[in-house]
N, CA, C and O atoms as a GROMACS GRO file, in nm:
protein
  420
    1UNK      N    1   2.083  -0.198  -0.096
    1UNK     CA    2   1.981  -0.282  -0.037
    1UNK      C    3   2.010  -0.427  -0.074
    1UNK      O    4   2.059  -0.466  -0.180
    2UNK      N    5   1.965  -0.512   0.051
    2UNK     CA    6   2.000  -0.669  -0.029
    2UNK      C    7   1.927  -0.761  -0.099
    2UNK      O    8   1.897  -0.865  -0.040
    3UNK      N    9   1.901  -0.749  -0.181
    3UNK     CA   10   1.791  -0.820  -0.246
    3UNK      C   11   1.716  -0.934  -0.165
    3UNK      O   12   1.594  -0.950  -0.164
    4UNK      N   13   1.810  -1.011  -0.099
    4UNK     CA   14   1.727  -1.100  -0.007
    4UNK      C   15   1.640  -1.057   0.078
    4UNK      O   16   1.594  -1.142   0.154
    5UNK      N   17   1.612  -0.974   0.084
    5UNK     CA   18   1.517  -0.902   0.179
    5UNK      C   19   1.405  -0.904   0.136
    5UNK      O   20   1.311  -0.949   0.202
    6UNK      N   21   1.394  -0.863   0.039
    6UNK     CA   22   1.219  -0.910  -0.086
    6UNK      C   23   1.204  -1.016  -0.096
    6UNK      O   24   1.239  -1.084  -0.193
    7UNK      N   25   1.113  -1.075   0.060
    7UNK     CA   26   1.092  -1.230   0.032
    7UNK      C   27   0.953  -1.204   0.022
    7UNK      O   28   0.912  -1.312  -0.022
    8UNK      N   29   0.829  -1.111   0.038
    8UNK     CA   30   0.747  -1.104   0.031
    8UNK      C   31   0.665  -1.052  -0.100
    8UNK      O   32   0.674  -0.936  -0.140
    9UNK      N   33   0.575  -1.164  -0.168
    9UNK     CA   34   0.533  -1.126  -0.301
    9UNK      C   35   0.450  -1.066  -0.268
    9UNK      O   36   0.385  -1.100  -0.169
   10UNK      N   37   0.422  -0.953  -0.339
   10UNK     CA   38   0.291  -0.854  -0.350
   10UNK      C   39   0.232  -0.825  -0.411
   10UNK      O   40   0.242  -0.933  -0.470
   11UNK      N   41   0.136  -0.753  -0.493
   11UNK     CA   42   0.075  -0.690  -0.620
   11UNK      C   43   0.039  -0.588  -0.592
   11UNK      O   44  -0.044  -0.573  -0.502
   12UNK      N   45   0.089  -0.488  -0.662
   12UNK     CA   46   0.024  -0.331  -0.649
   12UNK      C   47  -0.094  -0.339  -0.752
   12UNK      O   48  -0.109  -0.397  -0.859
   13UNK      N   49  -0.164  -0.265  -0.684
   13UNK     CA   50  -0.289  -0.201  -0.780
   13UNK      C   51  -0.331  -0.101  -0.770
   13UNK      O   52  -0.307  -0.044  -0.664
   14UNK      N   53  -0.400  -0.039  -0.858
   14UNK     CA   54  -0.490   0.111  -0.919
   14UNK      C   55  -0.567   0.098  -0.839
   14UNK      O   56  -0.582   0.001  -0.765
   15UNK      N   57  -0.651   0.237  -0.846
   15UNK     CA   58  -0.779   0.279  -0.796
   15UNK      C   59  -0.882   0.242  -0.902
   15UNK      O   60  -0.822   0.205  -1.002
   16UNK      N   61  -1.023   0.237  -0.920
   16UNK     CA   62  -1.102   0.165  -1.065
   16UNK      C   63  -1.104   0.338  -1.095
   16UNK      O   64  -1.109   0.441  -1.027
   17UNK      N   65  -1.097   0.297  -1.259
   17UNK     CA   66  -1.081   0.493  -1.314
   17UNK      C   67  -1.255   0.511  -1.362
   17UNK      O   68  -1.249   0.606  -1.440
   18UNK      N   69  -1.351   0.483  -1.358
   18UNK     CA   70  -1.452   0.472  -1.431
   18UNK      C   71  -1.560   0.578  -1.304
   18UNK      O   72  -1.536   0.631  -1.196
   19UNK      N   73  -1.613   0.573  -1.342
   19UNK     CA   74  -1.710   0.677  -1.272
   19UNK      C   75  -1.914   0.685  -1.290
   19UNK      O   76  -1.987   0.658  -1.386
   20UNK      N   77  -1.940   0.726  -1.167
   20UNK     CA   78  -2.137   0.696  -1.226
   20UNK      C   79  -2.198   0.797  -1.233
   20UNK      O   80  -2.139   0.863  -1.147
   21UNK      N   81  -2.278   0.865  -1.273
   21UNK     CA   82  -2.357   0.933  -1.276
   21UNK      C   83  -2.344   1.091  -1.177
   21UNK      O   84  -2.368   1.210  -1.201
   22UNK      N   85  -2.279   0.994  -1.031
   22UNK     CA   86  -2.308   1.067  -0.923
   22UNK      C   87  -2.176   1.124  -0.862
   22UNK      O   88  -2.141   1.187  -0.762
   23UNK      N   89  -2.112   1.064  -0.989
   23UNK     CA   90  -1.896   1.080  -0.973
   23UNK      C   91  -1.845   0.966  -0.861
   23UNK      O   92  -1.728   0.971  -0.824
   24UNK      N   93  -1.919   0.879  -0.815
   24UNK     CA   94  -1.868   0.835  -0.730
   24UNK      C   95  -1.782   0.677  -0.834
   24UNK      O   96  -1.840   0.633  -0.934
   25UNK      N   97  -1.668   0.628  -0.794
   25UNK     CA   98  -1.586   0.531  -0.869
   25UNK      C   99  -1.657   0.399  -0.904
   25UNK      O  100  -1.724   0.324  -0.833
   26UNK      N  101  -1.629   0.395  -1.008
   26UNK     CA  102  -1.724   0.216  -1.060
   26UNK      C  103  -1.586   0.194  -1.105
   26UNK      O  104  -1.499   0.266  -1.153
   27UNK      N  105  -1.598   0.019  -1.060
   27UNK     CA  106  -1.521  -0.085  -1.109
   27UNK      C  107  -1.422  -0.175  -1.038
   27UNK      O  108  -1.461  -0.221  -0.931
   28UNK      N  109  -1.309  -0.206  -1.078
   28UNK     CA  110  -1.245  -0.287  -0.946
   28UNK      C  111  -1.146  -0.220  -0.911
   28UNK      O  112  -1.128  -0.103  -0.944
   29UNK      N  113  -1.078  -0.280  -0.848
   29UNK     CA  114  -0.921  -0.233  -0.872
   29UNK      C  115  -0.816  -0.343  -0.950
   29UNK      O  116  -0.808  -0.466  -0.946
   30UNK      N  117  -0.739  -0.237  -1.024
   30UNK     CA  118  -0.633  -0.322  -1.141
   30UNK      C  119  -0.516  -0.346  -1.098
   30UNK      O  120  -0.446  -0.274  -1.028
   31UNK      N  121  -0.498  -0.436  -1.135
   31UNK     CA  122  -0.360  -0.543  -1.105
   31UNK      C  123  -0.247  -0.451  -1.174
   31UNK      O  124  -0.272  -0.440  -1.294
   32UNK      N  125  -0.142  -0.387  -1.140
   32UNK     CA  126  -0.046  -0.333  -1.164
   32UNK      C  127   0.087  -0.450  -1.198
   32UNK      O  128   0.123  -0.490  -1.309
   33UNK      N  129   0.123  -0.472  -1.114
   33UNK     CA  130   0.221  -0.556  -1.094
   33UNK      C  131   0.245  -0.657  -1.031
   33UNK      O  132   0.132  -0.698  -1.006
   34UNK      N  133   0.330  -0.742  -0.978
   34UNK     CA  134   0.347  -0.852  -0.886
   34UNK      C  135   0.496  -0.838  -0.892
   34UNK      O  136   0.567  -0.846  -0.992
   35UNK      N  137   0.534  -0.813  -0.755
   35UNK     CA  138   0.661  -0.799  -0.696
   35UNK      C  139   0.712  -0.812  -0.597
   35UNK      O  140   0.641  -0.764  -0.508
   36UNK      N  141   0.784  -0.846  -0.567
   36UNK     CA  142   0.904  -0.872  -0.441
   36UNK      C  143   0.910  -0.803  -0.327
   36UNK      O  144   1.030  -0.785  -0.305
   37UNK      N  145   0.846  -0.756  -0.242
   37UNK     CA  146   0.877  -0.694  -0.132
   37UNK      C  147   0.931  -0.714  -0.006
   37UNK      O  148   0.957  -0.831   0.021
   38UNK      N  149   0.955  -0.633   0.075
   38UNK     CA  150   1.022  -0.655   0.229
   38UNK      C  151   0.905  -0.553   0.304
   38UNK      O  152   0.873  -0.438   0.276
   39UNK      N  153   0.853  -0.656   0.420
   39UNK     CA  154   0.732  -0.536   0.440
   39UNK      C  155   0.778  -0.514   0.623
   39UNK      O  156   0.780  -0.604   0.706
   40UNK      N  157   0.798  -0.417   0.639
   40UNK     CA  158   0.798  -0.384   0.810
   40UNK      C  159   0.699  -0.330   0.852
   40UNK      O  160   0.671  -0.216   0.814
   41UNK      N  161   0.593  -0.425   0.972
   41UNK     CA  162   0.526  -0.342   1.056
   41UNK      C  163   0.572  -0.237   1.143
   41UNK      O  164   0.677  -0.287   1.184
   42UNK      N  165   0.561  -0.106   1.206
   42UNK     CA  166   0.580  -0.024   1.223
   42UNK      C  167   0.513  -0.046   1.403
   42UNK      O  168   0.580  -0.085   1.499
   43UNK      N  169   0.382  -0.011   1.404
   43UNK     CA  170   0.330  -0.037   1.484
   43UNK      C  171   0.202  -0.069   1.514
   43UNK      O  172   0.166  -0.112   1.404
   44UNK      N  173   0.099  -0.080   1.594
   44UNK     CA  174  -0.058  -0.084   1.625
   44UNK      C  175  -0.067   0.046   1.639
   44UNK      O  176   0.041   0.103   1.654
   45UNK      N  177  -0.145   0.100   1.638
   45UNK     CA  178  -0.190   0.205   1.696
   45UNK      C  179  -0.374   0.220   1.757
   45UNK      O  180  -0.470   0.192   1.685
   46UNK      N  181  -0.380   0.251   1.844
   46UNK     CA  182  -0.542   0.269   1.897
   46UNK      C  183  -0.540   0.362   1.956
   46UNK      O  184  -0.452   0.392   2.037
   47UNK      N  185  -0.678   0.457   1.916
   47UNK     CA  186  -0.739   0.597   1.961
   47UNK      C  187  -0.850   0.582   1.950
   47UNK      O  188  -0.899   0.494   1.879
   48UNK      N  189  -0.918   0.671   2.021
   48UNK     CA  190  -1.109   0.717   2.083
   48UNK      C  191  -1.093   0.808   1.950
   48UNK      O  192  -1.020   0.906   1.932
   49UNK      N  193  -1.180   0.748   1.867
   49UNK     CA  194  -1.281   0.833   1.762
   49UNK      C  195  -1.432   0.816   1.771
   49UNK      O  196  -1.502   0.719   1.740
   50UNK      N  197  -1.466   0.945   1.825
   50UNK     CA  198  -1.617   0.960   1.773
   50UNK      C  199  -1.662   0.862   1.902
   50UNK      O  200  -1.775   0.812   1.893
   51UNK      N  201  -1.604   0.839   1.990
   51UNK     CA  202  -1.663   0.746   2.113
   51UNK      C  203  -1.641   0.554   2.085
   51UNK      O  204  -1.691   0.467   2.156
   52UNK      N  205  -1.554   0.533   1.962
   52UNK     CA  206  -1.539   0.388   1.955
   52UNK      C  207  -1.398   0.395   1.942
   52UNK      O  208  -1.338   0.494   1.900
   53UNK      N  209  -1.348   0.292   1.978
   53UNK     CA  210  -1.179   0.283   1.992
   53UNK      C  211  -1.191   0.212   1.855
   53UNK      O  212  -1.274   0.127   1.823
   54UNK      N  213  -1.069   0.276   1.764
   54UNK     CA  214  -1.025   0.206   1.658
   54UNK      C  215  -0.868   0.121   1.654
   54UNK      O  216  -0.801   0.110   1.757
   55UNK      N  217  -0.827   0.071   1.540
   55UNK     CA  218  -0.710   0.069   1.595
   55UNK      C  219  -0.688   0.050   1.450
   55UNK      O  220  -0.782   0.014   1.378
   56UNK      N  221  -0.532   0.081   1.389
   56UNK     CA  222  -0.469   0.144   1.250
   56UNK      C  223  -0.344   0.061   1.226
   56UNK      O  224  -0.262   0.128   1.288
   57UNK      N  225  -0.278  -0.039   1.176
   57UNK     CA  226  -0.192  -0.147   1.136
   57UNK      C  227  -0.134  -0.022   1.025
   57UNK      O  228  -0.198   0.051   0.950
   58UNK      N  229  -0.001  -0.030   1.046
   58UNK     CA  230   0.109   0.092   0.976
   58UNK      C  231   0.193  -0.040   0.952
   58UNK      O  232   0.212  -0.138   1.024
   59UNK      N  233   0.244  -0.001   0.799
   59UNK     CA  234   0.386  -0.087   0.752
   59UNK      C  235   0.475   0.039   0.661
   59UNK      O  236   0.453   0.154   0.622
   60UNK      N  237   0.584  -0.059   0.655
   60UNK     CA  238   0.642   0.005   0.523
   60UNK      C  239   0.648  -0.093   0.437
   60UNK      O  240   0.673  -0.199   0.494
   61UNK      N  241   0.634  -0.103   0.318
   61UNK     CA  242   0.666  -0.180   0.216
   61UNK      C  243   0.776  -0.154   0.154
   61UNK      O  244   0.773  -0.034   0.126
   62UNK      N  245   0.912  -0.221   0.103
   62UNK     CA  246   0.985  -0.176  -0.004
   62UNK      C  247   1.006  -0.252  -0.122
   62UNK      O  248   1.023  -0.373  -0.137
   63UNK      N  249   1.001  -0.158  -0.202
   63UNK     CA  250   0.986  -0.249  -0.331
   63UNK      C  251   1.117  -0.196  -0.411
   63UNK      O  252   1.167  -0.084  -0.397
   64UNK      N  253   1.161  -0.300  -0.497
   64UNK     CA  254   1.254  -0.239  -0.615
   64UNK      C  255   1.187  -0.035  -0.739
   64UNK      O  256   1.094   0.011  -0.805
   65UNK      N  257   1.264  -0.018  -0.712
   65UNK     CA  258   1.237   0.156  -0.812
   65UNK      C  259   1.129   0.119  -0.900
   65UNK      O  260   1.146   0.044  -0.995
   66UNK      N  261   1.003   0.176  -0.866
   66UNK     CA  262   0.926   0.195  -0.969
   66UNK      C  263   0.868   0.386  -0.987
   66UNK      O  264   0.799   0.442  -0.902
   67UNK      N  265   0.901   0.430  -1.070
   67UNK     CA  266   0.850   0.591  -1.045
   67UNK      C  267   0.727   0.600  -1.103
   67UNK      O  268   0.702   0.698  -1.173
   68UNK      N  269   0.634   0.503  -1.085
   68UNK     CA  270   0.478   0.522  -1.114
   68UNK      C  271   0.396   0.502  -1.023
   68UNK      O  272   0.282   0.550  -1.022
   69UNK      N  273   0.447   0.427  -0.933
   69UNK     CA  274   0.342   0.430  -0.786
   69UNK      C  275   0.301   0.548  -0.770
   69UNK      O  276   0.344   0.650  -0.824
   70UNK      N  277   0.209   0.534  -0.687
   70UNK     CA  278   0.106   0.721  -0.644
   70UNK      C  279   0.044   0.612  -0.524
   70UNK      O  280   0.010   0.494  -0.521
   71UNK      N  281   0.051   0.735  -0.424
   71UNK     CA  282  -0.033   0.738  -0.284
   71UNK      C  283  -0.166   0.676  -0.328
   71UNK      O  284  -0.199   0.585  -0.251
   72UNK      N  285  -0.241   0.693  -0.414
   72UNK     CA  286  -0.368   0.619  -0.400
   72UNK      C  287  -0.362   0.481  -0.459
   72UNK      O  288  -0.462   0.434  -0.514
   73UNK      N  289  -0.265   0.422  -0.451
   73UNK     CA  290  -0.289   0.246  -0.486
   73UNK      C  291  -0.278   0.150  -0.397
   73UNK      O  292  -0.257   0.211  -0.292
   74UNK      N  293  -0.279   0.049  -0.377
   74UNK     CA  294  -0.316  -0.049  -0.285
   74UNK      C  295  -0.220  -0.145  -0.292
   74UNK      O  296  -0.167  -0.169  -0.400
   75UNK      N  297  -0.191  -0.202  -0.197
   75UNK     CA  298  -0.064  -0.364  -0.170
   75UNK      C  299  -0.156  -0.434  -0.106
   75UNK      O  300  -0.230  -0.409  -0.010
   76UNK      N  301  -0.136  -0.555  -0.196
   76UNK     CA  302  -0.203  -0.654  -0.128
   76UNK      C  303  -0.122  -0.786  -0.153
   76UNK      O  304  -0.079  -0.825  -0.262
   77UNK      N  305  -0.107  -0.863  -0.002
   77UNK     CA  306   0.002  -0.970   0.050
   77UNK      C  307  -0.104  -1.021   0.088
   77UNK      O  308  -0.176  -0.982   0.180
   78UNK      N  309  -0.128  -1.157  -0.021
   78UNK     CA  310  -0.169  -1.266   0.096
   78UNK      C  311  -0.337  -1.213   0.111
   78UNK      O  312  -0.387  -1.160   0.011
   79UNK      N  313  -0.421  -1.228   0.237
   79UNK     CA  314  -0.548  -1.189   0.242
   79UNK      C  315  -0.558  -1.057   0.310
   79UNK      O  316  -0.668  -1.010   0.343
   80UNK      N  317  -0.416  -0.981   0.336
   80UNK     CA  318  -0.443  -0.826   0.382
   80UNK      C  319  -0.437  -0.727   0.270
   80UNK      O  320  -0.421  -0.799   0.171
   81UNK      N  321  -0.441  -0.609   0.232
   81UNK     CA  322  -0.472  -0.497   0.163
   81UNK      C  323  -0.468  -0.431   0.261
   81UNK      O  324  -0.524  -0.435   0.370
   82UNK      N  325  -0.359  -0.336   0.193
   82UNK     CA  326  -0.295  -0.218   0.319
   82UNK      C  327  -0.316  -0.071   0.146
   82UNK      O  328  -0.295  -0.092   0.026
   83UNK      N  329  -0.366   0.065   0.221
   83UNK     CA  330  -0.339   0.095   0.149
   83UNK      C  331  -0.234   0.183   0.154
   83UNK      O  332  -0.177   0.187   0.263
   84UNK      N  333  -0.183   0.268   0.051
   84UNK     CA  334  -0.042   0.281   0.003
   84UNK      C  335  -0.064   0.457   0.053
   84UNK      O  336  -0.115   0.523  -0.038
   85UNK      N  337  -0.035   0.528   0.165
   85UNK     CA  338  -0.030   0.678   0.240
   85UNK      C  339   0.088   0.795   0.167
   85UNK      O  340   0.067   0.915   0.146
   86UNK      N  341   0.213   0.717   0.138
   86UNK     CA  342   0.305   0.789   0.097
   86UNK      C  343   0.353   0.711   0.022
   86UNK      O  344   0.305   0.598   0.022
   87UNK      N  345   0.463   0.741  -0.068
   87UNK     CA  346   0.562   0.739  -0.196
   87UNK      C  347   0.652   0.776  -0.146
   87UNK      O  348   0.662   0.898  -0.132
   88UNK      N  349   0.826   0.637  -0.063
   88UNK     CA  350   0.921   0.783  -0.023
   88UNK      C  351   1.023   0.666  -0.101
   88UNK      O  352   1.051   0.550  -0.070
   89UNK      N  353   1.070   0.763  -0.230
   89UNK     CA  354   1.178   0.694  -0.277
   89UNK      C  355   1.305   0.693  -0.286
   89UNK      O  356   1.331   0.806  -0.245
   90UNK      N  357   1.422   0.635  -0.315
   90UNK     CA  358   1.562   0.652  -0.240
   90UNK      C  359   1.614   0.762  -0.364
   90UNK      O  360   1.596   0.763  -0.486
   91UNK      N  361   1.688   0.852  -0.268
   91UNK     CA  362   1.775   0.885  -0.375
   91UNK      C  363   1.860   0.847  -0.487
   91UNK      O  364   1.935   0.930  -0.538
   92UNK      N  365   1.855   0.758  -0.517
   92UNK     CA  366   1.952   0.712  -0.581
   92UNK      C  367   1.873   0.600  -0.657
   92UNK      O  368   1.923   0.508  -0.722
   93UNK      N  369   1.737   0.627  -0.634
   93UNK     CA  370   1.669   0.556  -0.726
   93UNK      C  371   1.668   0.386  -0.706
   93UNK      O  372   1.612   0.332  -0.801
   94UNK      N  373   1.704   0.318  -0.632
   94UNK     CA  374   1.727   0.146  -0.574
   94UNK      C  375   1.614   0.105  -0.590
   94UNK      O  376   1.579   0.012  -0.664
   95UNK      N  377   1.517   0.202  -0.492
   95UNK     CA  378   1.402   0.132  -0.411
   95UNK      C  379   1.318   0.219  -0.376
   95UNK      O  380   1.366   0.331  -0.394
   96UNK      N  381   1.181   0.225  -0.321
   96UNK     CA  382   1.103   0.267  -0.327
   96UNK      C  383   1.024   0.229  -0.181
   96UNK      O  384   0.968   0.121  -0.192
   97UNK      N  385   1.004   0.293  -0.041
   97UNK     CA  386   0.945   0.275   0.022
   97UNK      C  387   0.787   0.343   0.044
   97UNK      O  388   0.754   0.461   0.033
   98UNK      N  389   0.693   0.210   0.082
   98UNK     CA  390   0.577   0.300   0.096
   98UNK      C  391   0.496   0.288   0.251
   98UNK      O  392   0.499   0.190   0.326
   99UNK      N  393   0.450   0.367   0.263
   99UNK     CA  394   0.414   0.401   0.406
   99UNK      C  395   0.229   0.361   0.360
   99UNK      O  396   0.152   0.407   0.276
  100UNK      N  397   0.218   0.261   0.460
  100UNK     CA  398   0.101   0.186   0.433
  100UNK      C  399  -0.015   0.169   0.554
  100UNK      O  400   0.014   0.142   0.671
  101UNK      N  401  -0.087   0.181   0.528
  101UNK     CA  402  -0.224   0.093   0.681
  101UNK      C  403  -0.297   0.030   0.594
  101UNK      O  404  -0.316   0.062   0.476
  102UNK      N  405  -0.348  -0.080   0.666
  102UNK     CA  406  -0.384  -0.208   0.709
  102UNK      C  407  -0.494  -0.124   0.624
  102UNK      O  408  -0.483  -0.002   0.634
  103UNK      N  409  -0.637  -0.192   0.512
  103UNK     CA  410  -0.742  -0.184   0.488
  103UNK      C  411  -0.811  -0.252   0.567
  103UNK      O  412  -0.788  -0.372   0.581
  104UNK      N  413  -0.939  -0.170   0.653
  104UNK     CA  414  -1.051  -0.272   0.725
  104UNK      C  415  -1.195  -0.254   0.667
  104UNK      O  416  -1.252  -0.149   0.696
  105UNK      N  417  -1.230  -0.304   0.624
  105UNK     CA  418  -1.329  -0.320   0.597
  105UNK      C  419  -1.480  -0.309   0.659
  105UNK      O  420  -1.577  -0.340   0.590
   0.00000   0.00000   0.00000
């Protein structure tokens, strides 16, 4: 992979680990890291759910080898937050792609 390609800074983060009464999650989400990425949009996508058209922003992110990422953490570039669907890492250990959508709020 060419390193020049990670022109995009990012920060991974956690899910908040804390919990209420009712099990549902208290707290924020934690700053993991800040790193270098190369992010490819993939595509738009829009479908009829439930009678309202939505529409779903897919990337990949790649980042340098980290073997601690997990599907439930978050990338956030800038003022988007995509969250993190899959973990697909290279054989050979380089790099680390993650299969992402767009957070909407």
């Amino acid at each position: 992979m060419d390193v020049r390609r990670l022109m995009a800074k990012v920060t991974l983060k956690s899910p908040p680990t804390g919990q209420d009464t009712l099990g549902q999650p208290t707290g924020s989400w934690s700053d993991v890291a800040t790193v270098f990425a190369d992010i490819r949009h993939e595509s738009g996508l829009e479908a009829i759910k439930a009678g309202a058209e939505t529409s779903a922003v897919r990337c990949s992110v790649r980042v340098n080898y980290r073997a601690s990422i997990l599907p439930s953490w978050r990338v956030v570039f800038g003022a988007k937050t995509y969250e993190v669907k899959a973990v697909l890492p290279d054989s050979r250990k380089r790099w680390v792609d993650l299969a992402c959508e767009l957070v909407t709020a």
